[in-house]
MARBANU-623138 format. One record per residue (C-alpha): residue in three letters; x, y, z. Coordinates in Angstrom, 2 decimals, decimal comma, padded with zeros to 5 digits, always signed. Example, Ala and Ser with C-alpha at 12.3 -4.5 7.8 and 13.67 -1.06 7.14 Angstrom:
R   res         x         y         z
R   ALA   +012,30   -004,50   +007,80
R   SER   +013,67   -001,06   +007,14
END
This chain:
R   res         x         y         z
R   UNK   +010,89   +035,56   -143,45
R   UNK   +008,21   +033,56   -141,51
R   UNK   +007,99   +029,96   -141,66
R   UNK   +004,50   +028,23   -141,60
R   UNK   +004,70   +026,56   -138,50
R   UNK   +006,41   +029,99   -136,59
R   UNK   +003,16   +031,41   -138,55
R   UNK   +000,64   +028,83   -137,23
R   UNK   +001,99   +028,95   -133,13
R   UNK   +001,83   +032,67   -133,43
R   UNK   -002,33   +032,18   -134,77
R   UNK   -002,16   +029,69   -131,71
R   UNK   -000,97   +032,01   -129,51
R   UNK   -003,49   +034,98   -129,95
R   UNK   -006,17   +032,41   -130,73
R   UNK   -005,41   +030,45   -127,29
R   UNK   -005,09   +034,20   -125,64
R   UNK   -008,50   +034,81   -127,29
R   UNK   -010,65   +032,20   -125,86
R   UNK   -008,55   +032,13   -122,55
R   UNK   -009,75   +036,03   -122,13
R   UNK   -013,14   +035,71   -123,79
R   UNK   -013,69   +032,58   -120,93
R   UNK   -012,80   +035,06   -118,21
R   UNK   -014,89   +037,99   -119,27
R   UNK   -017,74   +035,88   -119,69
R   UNK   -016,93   +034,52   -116,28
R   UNK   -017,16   +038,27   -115,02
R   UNK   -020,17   +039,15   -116,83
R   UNK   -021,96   +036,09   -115,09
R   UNK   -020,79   +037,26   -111,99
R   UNK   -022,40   +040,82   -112,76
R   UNK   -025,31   +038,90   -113,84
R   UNK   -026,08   +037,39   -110,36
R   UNK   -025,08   +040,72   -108,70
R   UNK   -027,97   +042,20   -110,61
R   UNK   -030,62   +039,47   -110,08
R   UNK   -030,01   +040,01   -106,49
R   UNK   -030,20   +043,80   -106,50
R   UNK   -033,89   +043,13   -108,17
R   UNK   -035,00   +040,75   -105,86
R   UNK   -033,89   +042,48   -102,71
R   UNK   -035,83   +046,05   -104,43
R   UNK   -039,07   +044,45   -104,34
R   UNK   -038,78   +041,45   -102,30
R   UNK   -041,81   +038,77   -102,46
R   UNK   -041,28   +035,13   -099,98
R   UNK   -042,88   +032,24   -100,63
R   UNK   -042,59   +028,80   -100,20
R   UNK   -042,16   +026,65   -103,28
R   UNK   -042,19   +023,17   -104,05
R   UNK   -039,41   +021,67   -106,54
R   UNK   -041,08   +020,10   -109,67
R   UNK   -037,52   +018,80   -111,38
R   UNK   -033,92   +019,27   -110,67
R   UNK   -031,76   +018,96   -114,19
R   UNK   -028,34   +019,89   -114,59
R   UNK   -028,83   +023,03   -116,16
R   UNK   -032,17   +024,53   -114,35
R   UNK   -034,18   +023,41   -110,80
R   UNK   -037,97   +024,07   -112,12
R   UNK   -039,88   +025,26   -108,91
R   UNK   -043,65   +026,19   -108,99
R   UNK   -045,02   +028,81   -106,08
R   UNK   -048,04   +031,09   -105,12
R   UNK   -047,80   +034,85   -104,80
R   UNK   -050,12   +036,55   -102,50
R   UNK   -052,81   +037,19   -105,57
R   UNK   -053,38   +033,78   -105,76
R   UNK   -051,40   +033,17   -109,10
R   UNK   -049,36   +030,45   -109,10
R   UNK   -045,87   +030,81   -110,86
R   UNK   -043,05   +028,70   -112,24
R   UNK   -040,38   +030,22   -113,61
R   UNK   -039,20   +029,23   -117,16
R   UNK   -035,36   +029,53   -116,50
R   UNK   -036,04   +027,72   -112,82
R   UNK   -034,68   +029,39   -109,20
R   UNK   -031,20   +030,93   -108,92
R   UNK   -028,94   +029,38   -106,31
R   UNK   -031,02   +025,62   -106,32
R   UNK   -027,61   +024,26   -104,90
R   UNK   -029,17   +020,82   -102,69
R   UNK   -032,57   +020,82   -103,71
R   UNK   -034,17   +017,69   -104,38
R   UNK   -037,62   +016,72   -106,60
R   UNK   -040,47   +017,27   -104,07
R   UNK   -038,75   +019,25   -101,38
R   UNK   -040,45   +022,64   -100,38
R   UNK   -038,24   +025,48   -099,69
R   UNK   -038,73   +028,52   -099,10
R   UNK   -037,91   +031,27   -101,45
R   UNK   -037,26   +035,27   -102,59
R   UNK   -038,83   +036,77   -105,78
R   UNK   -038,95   +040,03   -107,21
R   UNK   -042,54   +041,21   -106,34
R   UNK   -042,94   +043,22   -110,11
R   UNK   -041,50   +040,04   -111,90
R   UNK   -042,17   +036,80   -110,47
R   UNK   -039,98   +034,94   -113,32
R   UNK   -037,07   +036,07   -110,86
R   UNK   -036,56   +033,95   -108,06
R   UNK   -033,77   +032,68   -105,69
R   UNK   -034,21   +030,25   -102,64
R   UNK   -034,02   +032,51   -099,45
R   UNK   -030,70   +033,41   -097,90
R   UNK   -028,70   +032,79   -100,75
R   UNK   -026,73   +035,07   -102,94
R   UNK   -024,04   +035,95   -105,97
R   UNK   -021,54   +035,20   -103,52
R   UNK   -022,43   +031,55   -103,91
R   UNK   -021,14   +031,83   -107,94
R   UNK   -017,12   +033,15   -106,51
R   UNK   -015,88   +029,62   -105,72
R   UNK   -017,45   +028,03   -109,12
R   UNK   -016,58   +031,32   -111,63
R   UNK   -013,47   +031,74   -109,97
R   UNK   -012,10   +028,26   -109,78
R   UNK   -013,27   +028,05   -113,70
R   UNK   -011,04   +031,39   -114,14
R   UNK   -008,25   +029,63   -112,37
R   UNK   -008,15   +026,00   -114,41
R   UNK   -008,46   +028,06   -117,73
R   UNK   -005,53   +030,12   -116,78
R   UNK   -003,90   +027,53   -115,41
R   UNK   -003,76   +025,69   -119,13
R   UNK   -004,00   +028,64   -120,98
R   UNK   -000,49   +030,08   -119,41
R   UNK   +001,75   +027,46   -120,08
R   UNK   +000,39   +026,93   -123,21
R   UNK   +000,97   +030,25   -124,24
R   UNK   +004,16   +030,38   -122,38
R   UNK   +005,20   +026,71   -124,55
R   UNK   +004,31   +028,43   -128,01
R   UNK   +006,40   +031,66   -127,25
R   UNK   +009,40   +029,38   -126,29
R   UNK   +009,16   +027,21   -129,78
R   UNK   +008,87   +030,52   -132,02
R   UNK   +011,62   +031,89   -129,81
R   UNK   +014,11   +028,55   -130,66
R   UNK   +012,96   +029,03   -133,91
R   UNK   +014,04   +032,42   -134,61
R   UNK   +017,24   +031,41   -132,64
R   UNK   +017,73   +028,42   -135,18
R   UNK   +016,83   +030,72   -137,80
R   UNK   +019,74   +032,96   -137,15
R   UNK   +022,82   +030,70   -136,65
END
């Protein structure tokens, strides 16, 4: 017969292996993500040079000119904005059939491995010996249990 705390590390443990997995898949799918972005760039490719409106921690708002003479700014900002600064012009990639979709030139997904992996590596690096800790204590307890 279970006890409640052998009950409540073995919740812990598939709830920690939940969120430890569901973290890394995510991880993956962001990486697929990028991997994508880049595939529809590079189909239709569009250049431009853009000027940087804002750079926030979550988006780098850029505003640039296609070749029709409509001037865009994408709503989710430029992919890859890695060093750009308020008022700097760069020069950037779009995907010619949606201008929403744009990356500053030369960079790619591969710039989201060190980030996506490292983030895979820290939460597996907590996430193991935790789970490794919780198996041991319902372990000692079963071994308690018995003598």
């Amino acid at each position: 017969m279970s006890t409640r705390g052998e009950r409540a590390r073995r919740v812990g443990w598939w709830i920690t292996l939940a969120v430890a997995s569901l973290l890394t898949v995510m991880c993956i799918c962001l990486l697929f993500a990028a991997i994508r972005n880049d595939r529809s760039i590079s189909g239709q490719l569009g250049t431009a040079t853009a000027t940087v409106d804002s750079v926030a921690f979550d988006r780098t708002i850029i505003h640039f000119e296609t070749p029709d003479g409509i001037v865009h700014s994408p709503a989710n900002g430029v992919l890859y904005p890695d060093g750009l600064a308020a008022g700097q012009l760069v020069r950037i990639e779009y995907d010619a059939t949606d201008p929403e979709l744009a990356r500053v030139a030369g960079r790619s997904a591969t710039l989201t491995l060190l980030p996506l992996g490292s983030f895979v590596f820290f939460t597996w690096l907590v996430a193991g010996p935790l789970l490794w800790w919780i198996r041991r204590q319902n372990k000692r307890t079963l071994v308690d249990a018995a003598a």
